[in-house]
N, C-alpha and C positions, 0 to 999 in steps of 0.2 A: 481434561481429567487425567490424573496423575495412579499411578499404579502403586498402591500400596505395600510397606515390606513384605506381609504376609504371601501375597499373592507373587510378588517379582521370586520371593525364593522357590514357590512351585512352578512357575512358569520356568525357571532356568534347573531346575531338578529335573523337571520333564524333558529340556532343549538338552538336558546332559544324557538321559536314559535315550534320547532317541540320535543321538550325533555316534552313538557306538556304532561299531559294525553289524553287530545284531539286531535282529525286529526288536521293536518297540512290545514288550509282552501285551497281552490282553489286560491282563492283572492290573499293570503300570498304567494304564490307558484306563480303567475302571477307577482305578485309585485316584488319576489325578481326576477325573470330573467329580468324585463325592467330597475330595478335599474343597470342590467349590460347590456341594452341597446340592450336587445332579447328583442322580442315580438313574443311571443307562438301563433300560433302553430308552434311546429316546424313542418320537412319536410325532406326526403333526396333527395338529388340531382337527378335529374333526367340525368346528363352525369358524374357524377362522383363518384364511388362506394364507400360507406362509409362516402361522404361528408353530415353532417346536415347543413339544413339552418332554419334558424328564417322563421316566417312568408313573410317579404317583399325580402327573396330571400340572402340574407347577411350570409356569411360563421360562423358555431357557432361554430363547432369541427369537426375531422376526427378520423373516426375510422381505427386503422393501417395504421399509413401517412406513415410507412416505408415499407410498402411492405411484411412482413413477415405473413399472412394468406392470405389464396386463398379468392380470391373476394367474394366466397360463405359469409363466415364464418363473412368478415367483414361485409357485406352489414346485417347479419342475426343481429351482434351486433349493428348496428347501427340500424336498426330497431327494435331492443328489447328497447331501450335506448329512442328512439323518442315518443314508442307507451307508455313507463311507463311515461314518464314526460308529456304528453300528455292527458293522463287518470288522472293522479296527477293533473293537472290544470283543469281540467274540461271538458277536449274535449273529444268528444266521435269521431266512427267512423261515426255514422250518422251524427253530427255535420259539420265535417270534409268535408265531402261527398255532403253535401248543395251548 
C-alpha cells in the first residue's frame, strides 16, 4: 500500500513542525489528525478490546486486529497509545473527565 500525494505532504509538514527545536504545539498535533479526518480526543472502545475511536465514535486503529496478544496486553497498548497522543494534544485527564 503506497502513500498517496495528499497524505506524504502532511506527513512531511508534520516531520518538518516536529524536527524543530521547539515542542510540536498542541494546535499542530490537533490539526494534523483532522487533516486525516480524526478529531481528538481520542477513546477506546468500550465493547471492543484494542479498538480506538476518534472523538465522535468513528473507528481510527486497532491494536492486534489479529489476535496474537491476550486482550490484557493489547487493550494496555492501546491505552498507552491514546493516553500519549492525548497528552500531545492537549487533553488532560481532568479535561477528559468534564
Amino acid at each position: 500500500m503506497s502513500i498517496g500525494t495528499p497524505h506524504r505532504a502532511a506527513i512531511q509538514a508534520f516531520n518538518a513542525a516536529s524536527a524543530k527545536a521547539q515542542p510540536v504545539s498542541h494546535r499542530t498535533i490537533r490539526t494534523a489528525f483532522l487533516d486525516q479526518n480524526v478529531e481528538l480526543p481520542l477513546r477506546l472502545s468500550e465493547t471492543d478490546v484494542g479498538v480506538v475511536l476518534d472523538c465522535h465514535g468513528c473507528d481510527v486503529f486497532t491494536v492486534d486486529v489479529n489476535n496474537e496478544r491476550p486482550d490484557d496486553e493489547a487493550l494496555a497498548i492501546a491505552l498507552f497509545i491514546v493516553e500519549f497522543v492525548n497528552a500531545e494534544a492537549g487533553f488532560t485527564t481532568e479535561h477528559l473527565d468534564a
